[in-house]
MARVOKOL-366457 format. One record per residue: chain; x negated, y negated, z of N, C-alpha, C in turn; residue number from 1. Coordinates in steps of 0.001 Angstrom, whole numbers, padded with zeros to 6 digits. Layout:
% residues N
ATOM|unit|n.x|n.y|n.z|ca.x|ca.y|ca.z|c.x|c.y|c.z|pos
ATOM|A|X|Y|Z|X|Y|Z|X|Y|Z|NUM
...
***
This chain:
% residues 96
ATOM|unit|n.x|n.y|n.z|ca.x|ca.y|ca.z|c.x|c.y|c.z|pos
ATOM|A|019671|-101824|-093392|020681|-100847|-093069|020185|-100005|-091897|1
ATOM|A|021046|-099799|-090983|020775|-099089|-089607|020835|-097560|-090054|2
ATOM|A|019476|-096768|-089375|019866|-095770|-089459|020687|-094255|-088790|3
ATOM|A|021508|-093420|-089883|022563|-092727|-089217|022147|-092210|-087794|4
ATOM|A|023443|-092057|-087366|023460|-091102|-086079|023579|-089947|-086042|5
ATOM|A|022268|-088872|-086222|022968|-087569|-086254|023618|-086975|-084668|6
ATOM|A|024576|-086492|-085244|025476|-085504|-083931|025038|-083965|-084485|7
ATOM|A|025037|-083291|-083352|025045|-082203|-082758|026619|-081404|-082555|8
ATOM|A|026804|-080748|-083663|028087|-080333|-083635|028737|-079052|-082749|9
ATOM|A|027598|-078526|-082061|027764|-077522|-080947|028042|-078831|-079711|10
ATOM|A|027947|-079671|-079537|027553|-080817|-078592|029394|-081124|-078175|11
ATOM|A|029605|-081384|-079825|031405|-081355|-079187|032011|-080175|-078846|12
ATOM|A|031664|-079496|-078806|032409|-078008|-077792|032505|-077890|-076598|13
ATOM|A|031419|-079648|-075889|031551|-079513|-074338|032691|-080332|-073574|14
ATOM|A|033200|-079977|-072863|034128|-080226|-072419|033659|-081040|-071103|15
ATOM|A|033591|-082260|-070600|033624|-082967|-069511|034564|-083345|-068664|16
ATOM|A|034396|-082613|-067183|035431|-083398|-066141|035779|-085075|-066530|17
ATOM|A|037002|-085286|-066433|037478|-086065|-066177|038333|-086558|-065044|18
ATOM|A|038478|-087916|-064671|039378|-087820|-063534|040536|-089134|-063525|19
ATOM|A|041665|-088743|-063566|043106|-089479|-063636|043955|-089404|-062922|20
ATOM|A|044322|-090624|-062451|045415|-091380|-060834|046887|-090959|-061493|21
ATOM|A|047083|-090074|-060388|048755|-089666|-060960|049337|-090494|-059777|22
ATOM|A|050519|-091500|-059985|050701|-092516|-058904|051327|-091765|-057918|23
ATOM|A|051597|-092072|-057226|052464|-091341|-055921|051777|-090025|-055621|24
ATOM|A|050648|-089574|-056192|050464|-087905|-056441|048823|-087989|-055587|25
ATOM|A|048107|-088627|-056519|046070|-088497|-055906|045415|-088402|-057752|26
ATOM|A|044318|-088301|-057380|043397|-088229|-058554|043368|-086791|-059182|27
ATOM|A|043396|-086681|-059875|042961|-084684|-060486|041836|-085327|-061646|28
ATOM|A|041587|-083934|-061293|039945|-083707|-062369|040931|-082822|-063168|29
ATOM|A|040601|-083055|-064561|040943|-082047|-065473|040052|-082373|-067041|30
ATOM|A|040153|-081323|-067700|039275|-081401|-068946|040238|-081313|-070233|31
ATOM|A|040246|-082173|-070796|040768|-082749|-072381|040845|-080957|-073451|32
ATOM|A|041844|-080889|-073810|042723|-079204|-074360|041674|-079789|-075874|33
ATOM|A|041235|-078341|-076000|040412|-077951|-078014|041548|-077998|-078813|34
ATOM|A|040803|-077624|-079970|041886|-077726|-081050|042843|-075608|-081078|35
ATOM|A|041288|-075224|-080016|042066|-073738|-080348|043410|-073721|-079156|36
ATOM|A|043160|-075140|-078349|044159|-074983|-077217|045524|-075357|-077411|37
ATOM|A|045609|-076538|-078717|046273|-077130|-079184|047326|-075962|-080463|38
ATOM|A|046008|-075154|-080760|046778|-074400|-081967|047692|-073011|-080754|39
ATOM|A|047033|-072914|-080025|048070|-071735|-079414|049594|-072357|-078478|40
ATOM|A|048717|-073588|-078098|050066|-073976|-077409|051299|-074302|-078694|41
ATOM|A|050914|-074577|-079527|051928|-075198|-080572|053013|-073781|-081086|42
ATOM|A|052290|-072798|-080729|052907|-071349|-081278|054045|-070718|-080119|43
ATOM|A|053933|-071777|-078984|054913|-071554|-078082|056220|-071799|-078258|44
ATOM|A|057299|-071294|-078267|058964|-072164|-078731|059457|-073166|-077589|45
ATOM|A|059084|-072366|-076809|059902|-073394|-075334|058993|-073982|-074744|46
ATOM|A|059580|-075441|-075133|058997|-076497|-074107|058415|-076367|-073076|47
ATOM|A|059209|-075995|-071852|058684|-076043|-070483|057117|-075447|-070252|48
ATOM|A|057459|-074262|-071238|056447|-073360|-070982|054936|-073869|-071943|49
ATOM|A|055348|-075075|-072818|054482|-075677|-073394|053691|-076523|-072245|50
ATOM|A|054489|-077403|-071873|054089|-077812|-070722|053323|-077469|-069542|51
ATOM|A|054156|-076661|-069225|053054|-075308|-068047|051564|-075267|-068681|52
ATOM|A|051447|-074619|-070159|049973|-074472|-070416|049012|-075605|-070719|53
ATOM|A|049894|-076883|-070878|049197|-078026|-071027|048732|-078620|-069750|54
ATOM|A|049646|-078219|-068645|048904|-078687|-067421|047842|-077964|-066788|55
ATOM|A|048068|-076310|-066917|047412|-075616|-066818|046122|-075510|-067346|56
ATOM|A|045978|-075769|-068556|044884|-075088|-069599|043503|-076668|-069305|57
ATOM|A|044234|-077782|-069127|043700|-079171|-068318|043396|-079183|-066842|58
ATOM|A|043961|-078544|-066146|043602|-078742|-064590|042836|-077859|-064945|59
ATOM|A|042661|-076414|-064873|041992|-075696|-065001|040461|-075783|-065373|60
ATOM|A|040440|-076712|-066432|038992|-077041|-066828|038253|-077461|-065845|61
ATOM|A|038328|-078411|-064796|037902|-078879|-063748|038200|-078054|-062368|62
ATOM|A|039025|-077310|-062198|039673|-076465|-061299|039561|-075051|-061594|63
ATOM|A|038664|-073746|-062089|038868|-072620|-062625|039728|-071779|-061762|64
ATOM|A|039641|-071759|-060668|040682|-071396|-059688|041864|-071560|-059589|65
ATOM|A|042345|-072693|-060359|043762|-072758|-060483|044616|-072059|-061345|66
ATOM|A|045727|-070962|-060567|046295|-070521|-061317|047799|-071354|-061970|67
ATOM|A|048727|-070627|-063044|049589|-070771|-063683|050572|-071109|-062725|68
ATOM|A|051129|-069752|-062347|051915|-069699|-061115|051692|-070406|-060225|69
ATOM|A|050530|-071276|-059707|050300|-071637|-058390|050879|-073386|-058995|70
ATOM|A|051108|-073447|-060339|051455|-074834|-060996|053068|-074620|-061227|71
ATOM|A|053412|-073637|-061167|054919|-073287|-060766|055652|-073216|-059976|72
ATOM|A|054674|-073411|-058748|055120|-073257|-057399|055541|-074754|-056858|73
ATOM|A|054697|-076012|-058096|054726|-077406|-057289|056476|-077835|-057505|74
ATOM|A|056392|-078989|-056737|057449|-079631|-056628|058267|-080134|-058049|75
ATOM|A|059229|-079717|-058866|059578|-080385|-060414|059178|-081886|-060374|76
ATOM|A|059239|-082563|-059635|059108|-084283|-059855|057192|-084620|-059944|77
ATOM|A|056277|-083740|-058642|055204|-083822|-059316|054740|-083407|-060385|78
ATOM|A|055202|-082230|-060884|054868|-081898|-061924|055103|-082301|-063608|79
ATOM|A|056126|-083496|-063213|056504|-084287|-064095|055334|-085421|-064404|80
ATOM|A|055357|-085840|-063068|054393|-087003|-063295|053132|-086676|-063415|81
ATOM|A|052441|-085277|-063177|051339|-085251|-063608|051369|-084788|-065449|82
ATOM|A|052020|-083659|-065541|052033|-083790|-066957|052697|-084805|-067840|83
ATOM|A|053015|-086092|-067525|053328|-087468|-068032|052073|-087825|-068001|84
ATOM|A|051304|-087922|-067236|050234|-088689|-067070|048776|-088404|-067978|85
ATOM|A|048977|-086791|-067509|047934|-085820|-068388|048408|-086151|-070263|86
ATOM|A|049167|-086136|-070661|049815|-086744|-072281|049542|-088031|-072137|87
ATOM|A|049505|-089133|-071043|049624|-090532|-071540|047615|-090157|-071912|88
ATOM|A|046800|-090132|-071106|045338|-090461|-071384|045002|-089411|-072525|89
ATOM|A|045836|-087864|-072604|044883|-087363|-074037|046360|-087049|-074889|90
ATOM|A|046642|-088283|-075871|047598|-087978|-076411|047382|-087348|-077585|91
ATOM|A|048000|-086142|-077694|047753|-085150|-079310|049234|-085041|-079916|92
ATOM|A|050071|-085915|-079810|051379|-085379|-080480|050814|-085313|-081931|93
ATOM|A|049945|-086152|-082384|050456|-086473|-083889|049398|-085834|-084529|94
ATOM|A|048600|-084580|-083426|047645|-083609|-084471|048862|-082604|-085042|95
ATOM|A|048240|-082310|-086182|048734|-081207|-086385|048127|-079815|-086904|96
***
């Protein structure tokens, strides 16, 4: 019998750049949303604005400079396809 793997449970609290091809758009670095990111966004009622912090609270990780507003300012069609894209690689619908 092989022996266990211990993990380091402070170890998953780190958050690593990642980087994902939004087509028509370029690459973005962004970092994968916690569970405390997941529990506040869920306390939001309106969509859009769910959205906003999901793109936000992800670019941001890799980008600290990026503001909210400055993700309000983009074009509606990129901002579609990046937050399509950002849900296709870290999909959390079915936490709860």
């Amino acid at each position: 019998m092989s022996e266990p793997i211990i993990i380091d449970p402070k170890g998953l609290a780190v958050i690593k750049t990642e980087y994902v091809e939004v087509e028509g758009v370029g690459t973005f670095a962004y970092g994968r949303l916690t569970v405390r990111d997941l529990s506040e966004i869920r306390k939001i009622e309106d969509e859009i604005e769910q959205s906003y912090q999901i793109v936000h609270r992800m670019l941001a990780r890799a980008n600290p400079e990026l503001t909210i507003e400055e993700i309000g300012d983009w074009d509606p069609h990129v901002f579609k396809r990046v937050f399509e894209r950002l849900i296709e690689v870290s999909d959390f619908r079915g936490t709860n």
